[in-house]
C-alpha distance (Angstrom), angle and dihedral (degrees) to the residues before:
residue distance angle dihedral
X1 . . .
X2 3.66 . .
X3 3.64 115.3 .
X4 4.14 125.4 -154.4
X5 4.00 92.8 -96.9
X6 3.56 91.7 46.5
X7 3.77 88.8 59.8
X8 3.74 99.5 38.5
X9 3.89 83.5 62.3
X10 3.78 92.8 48.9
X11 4.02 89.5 56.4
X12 3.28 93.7 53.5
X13 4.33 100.8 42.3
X14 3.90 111.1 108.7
X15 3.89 104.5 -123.6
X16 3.89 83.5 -146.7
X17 3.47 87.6 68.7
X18 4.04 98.7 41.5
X19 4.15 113.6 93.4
X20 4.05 105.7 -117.0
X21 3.46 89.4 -137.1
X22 4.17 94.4 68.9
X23 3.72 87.1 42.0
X24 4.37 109.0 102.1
X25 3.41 121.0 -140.7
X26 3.75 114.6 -120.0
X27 3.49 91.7 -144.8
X28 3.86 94.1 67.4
X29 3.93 87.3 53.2
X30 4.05 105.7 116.0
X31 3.64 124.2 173.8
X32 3.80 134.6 -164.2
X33 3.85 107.8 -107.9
X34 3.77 92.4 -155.4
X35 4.22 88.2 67.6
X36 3.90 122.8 99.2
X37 4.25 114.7 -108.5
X38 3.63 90.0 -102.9
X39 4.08 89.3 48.3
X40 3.85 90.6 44.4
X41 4.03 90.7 51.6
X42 3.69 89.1 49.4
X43 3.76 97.2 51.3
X44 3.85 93.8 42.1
X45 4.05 90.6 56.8
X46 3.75 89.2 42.1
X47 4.00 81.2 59.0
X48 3.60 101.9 40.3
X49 3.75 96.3 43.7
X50 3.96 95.7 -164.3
X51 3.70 119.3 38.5
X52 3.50 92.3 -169.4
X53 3.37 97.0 59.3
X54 3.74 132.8 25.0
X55 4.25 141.1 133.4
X56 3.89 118.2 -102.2
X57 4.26 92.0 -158.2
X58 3.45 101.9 -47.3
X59 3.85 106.7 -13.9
X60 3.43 128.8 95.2
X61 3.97 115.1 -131.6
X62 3.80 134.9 -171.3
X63 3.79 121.5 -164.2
X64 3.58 118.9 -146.2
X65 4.02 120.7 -171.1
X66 3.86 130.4 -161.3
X67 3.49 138.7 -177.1
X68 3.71 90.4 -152.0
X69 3.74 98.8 47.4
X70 4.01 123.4 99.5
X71 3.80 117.0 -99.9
X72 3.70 118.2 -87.4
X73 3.89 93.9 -124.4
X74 4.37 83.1 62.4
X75 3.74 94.2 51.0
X76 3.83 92.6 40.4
X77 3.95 90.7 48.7
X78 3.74 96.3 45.0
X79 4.11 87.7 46.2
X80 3.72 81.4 55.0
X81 3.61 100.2 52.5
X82 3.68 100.6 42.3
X83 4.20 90.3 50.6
X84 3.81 80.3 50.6
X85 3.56 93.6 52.1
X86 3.83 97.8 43.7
């Protein structure tokens, strides 16, 4: 299992300098439905390996996460509304 130092050096790897070919894609992530939250969260990390960074299909994506920063649900609605608009 992935312990707290583990991650801590995860958030701070460039993806840049990460080989595609050890990134997992999220996509292939499956989970048993019949596990509790904290069970399900376990087994999805196990999978993924590096939350931080990761493919979704062919892309390479890095996750960044700030106390600071607005709320995903206000950038995704505002995104919305301005494709809307346009």
């Amino acid at each position: 299992m992935i312990n707290s130092k583990q991650l801590s050096q995860m958030s701070r790897q460039d993806i840049k300098e990460i080989k595609k070919e050890t990134l997992i894609d999220i996509s292939t992530i499956k989970t048993d439905s019949t596990l509790t939250q904290e069970q399900k969260i376990i087994a999805f990390l196990e999978q993924l390996k590096n939350p931080y960074c990761f493919l979704c299909g062919n892309t390479p994506v890095r996750v960044c996460y700030s106390d600071q920063a607005p709320a995903l649900e206000e950038i995704l609605t505002k995104f919305f509304i301005q494709l809307k608009q346009s």
